[in-house]
N, C-alpha and C positions, 0 to 999 in steps of 0.2 A: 558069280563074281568072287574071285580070291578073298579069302577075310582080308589081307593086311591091304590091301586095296581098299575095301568097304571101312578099314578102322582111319584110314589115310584121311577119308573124303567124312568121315563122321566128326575129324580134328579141324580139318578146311570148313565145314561148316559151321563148327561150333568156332571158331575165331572170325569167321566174316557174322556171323548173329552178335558177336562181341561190339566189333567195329562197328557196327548199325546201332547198335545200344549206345553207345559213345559217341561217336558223329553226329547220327541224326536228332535235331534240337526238336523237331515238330514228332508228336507223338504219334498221330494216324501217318504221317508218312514211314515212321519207324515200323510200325507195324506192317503196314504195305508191304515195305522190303521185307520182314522179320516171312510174312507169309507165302511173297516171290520165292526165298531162296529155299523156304522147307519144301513148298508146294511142286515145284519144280525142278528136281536135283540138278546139278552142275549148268544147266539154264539159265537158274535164277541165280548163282551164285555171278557166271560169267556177266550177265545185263547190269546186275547192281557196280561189281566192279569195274564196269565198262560206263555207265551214264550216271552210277546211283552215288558214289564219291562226292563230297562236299569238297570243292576246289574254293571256295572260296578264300581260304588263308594260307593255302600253297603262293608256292613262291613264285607261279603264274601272273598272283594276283597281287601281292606284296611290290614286285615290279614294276606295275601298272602306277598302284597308289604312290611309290615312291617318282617313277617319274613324273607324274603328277605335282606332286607339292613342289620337287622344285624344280619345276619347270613356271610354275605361275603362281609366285606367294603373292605378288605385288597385286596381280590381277583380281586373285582370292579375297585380297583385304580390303580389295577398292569394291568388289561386290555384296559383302560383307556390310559393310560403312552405308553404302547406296542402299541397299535393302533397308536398313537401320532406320535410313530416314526417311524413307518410304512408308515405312510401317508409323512411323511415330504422326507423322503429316496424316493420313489416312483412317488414323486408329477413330474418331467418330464418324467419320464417313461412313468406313465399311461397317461398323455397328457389329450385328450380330455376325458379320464374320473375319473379324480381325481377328479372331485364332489360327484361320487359315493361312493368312501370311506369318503372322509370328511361329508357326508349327514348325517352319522346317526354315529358317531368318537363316542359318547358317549353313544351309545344306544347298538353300534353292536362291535365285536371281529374280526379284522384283522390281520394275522400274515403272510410272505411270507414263510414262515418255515414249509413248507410241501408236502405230495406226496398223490395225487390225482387219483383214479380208480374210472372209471364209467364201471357200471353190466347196462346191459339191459336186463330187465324182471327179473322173478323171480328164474327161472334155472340158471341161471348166478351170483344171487345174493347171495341165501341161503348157496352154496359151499363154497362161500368166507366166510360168515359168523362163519359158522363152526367150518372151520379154526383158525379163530379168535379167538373163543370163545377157543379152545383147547387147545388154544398155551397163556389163559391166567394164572395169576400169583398171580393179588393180588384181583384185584374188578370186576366184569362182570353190570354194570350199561344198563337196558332195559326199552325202553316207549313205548307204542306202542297202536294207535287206535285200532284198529280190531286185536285179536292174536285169531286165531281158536282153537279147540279141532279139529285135523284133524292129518292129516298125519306128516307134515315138523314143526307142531305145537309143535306133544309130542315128535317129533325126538329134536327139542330145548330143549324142557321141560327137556326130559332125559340128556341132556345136561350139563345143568344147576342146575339141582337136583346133577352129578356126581362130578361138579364143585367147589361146597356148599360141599358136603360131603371130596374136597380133603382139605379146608379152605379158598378157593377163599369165597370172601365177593359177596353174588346175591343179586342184589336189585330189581325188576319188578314192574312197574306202565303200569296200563294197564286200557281202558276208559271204566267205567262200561258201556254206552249203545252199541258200536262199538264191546266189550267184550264180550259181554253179556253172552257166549256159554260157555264159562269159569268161570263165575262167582262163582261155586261150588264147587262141585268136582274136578275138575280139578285145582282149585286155595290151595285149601285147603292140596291137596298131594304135592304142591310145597313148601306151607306153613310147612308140614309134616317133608317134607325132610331135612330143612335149608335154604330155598331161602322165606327171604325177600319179599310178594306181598302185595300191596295197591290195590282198585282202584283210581283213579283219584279224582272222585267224586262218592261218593255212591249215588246210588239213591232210595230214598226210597218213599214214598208215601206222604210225606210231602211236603218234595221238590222237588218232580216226574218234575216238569214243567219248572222253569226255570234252574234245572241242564241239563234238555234234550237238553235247545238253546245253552250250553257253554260249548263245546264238548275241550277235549286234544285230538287234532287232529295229534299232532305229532308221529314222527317214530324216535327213536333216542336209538341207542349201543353205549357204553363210555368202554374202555377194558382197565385197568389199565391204564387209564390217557390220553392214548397215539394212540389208533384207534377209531376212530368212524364213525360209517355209519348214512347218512341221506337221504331221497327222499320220493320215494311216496312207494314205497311195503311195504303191510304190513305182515301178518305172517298169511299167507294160502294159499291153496293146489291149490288156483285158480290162482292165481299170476305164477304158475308153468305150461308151455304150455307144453304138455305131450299128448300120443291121445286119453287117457279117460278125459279129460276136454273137453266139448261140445262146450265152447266160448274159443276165443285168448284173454290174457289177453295182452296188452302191457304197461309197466310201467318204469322206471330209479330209479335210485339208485346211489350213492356214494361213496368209503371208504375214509375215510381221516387219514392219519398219519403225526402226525407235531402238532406244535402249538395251530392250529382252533384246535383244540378235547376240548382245555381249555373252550369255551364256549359253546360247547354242554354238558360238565362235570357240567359249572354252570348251565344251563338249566334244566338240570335232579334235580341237587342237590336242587334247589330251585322248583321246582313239588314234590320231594320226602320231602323237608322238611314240604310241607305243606299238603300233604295227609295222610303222615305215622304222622306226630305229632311229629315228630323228631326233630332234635337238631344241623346239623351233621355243623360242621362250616368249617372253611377252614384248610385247611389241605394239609401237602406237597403229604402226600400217594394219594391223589384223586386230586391232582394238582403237578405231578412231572417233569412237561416243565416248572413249574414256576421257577426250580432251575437249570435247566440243559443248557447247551451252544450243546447239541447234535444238530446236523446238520441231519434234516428230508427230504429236498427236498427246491427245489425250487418256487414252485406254492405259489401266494397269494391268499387266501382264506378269503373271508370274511362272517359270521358267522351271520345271522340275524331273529330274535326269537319277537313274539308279538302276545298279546292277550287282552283278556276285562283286565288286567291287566296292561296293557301298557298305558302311557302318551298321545302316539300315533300311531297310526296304521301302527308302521316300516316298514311291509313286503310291504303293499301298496307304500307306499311311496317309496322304493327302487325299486318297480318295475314300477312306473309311473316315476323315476328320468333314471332308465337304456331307457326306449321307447324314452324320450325325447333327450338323448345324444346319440341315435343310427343315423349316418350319411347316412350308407348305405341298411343295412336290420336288419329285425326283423323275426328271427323264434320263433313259440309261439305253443306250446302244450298245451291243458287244457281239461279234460274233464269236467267241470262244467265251464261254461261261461254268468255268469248274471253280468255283471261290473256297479259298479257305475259310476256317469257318468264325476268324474275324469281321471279313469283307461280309459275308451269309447273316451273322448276327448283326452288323450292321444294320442291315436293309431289314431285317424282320425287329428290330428297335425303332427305327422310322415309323415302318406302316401303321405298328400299333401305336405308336406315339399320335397318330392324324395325318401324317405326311403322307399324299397320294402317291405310290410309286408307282412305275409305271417301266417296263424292262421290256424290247424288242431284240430278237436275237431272230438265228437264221430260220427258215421254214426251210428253205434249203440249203444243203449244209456240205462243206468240201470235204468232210471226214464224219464215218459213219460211228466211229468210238468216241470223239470229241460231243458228238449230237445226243448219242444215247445217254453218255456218262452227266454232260448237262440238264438232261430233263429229268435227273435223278434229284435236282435239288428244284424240278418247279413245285412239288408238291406242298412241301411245307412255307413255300414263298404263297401260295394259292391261299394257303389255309390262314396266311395272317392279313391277307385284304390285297396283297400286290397284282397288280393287272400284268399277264405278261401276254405278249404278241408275238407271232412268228411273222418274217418277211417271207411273201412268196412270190415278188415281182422278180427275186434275182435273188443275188445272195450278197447278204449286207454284210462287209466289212468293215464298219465304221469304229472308233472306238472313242467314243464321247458322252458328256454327262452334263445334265441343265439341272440345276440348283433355285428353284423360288423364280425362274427367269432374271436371274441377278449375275449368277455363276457359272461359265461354258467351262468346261472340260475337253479338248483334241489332243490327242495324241496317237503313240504306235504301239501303248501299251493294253493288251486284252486285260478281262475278267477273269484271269486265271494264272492260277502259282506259279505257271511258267514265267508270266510275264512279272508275276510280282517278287518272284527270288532268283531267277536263271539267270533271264533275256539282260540285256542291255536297251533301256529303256530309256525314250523322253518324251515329256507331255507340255503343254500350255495351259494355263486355268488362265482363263481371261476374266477381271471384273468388270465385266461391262454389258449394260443392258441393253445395247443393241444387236452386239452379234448371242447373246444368252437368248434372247428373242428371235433372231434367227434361226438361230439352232433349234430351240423350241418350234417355231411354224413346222423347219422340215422335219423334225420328226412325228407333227400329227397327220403332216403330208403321207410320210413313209406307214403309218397306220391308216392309212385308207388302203394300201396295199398289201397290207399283214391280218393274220385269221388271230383274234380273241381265242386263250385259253381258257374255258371254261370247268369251273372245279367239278361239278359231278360229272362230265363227259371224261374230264381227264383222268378222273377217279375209277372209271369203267375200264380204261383200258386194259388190253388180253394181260392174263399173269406172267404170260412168260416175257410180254416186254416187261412189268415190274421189276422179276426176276433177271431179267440181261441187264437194265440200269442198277439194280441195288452191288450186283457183281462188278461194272464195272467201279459202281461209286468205292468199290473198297482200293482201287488204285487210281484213285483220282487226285490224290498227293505225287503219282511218279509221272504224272501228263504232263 
């Protein structure tokens, strides 16, 4: 190699080690990178500046937030106001966990004005859906990561094209990479028909790289205002156990009727404002709980949504606030499990506190680096009393969390940094003891189907798996 070449790429490196030093706020991810870009000349330097760039307060994002606020101050201050008195009404109710709603009063949507169904899996869930969708009136609002070209895909499609042609208003965002199979044809006859499709983010060849790390991760149906579903299924034929599907998918799901639908309605409407280029402001027709006194149900439901667009990492934060106020146990679903090591102390402050924790994640796993790089943190979970499970009827997608059986947790957000600083994220914390109990039965159900970790077997294991987990643990900040 020519010196001035070699002195070139010694100046490029030492200014991308600069900008890693300066950007990156988390310090084991700084180092991750710091070690990517030495360890791997012009490799690591192209990947960091390809996915590793904090977009966050680029003008990507500054856009986003700006169309935001004024697109729905009114709506803002009405959810705002209604939390307010929610929490204040509540505050000896919930007892030991009214810091949970007051945590995020200004970030998240609480209302007790609603009725709560949880679907397990996707035969349970797509029925309901249907339904829904049939028995709509004025708007069908749809987001969704992954939506196939498959069977229960174009059965929706048909749906929704039939929906559109009666003058229901369809609006579809869907993630171009998670989409991908759709991206065409299939979008385009939707487009045909009268329904309304974005993607998310396009991804083109320009911006192929950092659109790939800052994924809309969520799942969300808004039905004239007033039903909404939110969790982990997304819109394919796998999610469906059936006996021509070769794996069990296992996953949750929720319908919500009441109130909370107000902030999955703003959640949509501000994604759709900013991918479609749209305009759409607030409005009673796409917020008509705002004017109504109808009585939904009684469940409080609190409604919690964040992304690289966020102030701060809500979802995180409300689930490290729920580990820390659980007295007696924690059940915890996740199939992706890389925690940073807020979320890690968390749960090893629990156990020793008394709190039974109890953690199932995959036995079988749809990625072999996500699998390995996760079982690099069961050990010292093992060592402070946490029971962890692997599922090995299928592979569990679920991503949910039971609290004392007081507190349920559904959403589309995993156990890992992705979901907690990338993705574009929305979950439900439901207070209510009946579907908390639910939730609870099916997860001692799903441990009849999962093998027990046991700490000195786990302890044996060969060294060079140790050795591949502790390696991949050192980039388990760029996962």
């Amino acid at each position: 190699m020519p010196l001035y070449i070699f002195i070139i790429y010694i100046l490029i490196l030492l200014i991308v080690c600069i900008r890693i030093i300066i950007n990156t706020t988390t310090p084991s991810k700084g180092l991750a990178y710091l070690l990517l870009v030495i360890s791997f000349p012009v490799v690591g330097i192209i990947f960091y500046l390809s996915v590793g760039l904090n977009y966050r307060k680029k003008k990507l994002y500054q856009k986003k937030i700006l169309i935001d606020e004024k697109a729905f101050p009114e709506i803002n201050e009405r959810k705002q106001l209604h939390s307010q008195k929610v929490l204040a009404k509540h505050k000896d109710t919930l007892g030991n966990f009214y810091p949970m709603l007051n945590l995020l009063k200004d970030k998240s949507f609480s209302s007790d004005n609603n009725t709560v169904q949880l679907y397990i899996n996707g035969e349970n869930k797509f029925p309901a859906i249907i339904d829904s969708l049939k028995a709509a009136k004025h708007h069908i609002h749809i987001e969704y990561y992954i939506y196939e070209n498959d069977t229960i895909g174009n059965e929706i499609a048909e749906l929704l094209i039939a929906k559109a042609q009666e003058g229901v208003k369809v609006r579809f965002i869907y993630d171009d990479l998670g989409s991908k199979n759709i991206r065409s044809n299939f979008v385009k006859k939707l487009q045909k028909a009268g329904v309304e499709a974005f993607p998310f983010y396009k991804i083109n060849f320009i911006h192929f790289a950092n659109r790939l790390n800052y994924r809309n991760h969520r799942k969300i149906i808004v039905i004239d205002g007033t039903t909404g579903f939110v969790g982990g299924i997304n819109v394919s034929d796998k999610y469906i156990n059936t006996s021509k599907n070769k794996l069990f998918w296992r996953d949750t799901h929720l319908k919500i009727v009441g109130t909370s639908v107000l902030n999955l309605q703003f959640t949509f409407l501000t994604d759709w404002n900013f991918c479609s280029k749209q305009n759409i402001a607030f409005s009673q027709d796409y917020f008509p709980i705002v004017k109504e006194e109808k009585k939904y149900g009684n469940d409080l439901v609190q409604i919690v949504a964040s992304g690289p667009d966020s102030d701060h990492p809500n979802i995180m934060y409300s689930l490290v606030q729920t580990i820390l106020l659980a007295k007696k146990e924690l059940l915890i679903t996740t199939p992706y499990f890389i925690p940073n090591s807020s979320f890690i102390n968390a749960i090893k402050i629990a156990a020793l506190s008394g709190v039974k924790v109890t953690l199932l994640v995959p036995g079988i796993s749809d990625s072999f680096i996500v699998n390995v790089t996760s079982q690099s943190f069961y050990q010292e979970l093992l060592e402070v009393g946490v029971k962890i499970y692997k599922y090995n009827k299928g592979f569990v997608h679920a991503k949910t969390l039971v609290c004392d059986q007081e507190i349920a947790v559904v959403g589309t957000a995993n156990l890992d940094i992705r979901s907690f600083d990338l993705n574009f994220e929305i979950n439900a914390i439901t207070y209510d003891t009946i579907i908390a109990q639910q939730l609870s039965n099916q997860f001692y159900e799903d441990l009849q189907e999962s093998i027990q970790l046991e700490i000195v077997k786990w302890n044996n294991r060969p060294v060079y798996v140790k050795f591949m987990e502790k390696v991949f643990r050192l980039f388990s900040s760029l996962m």
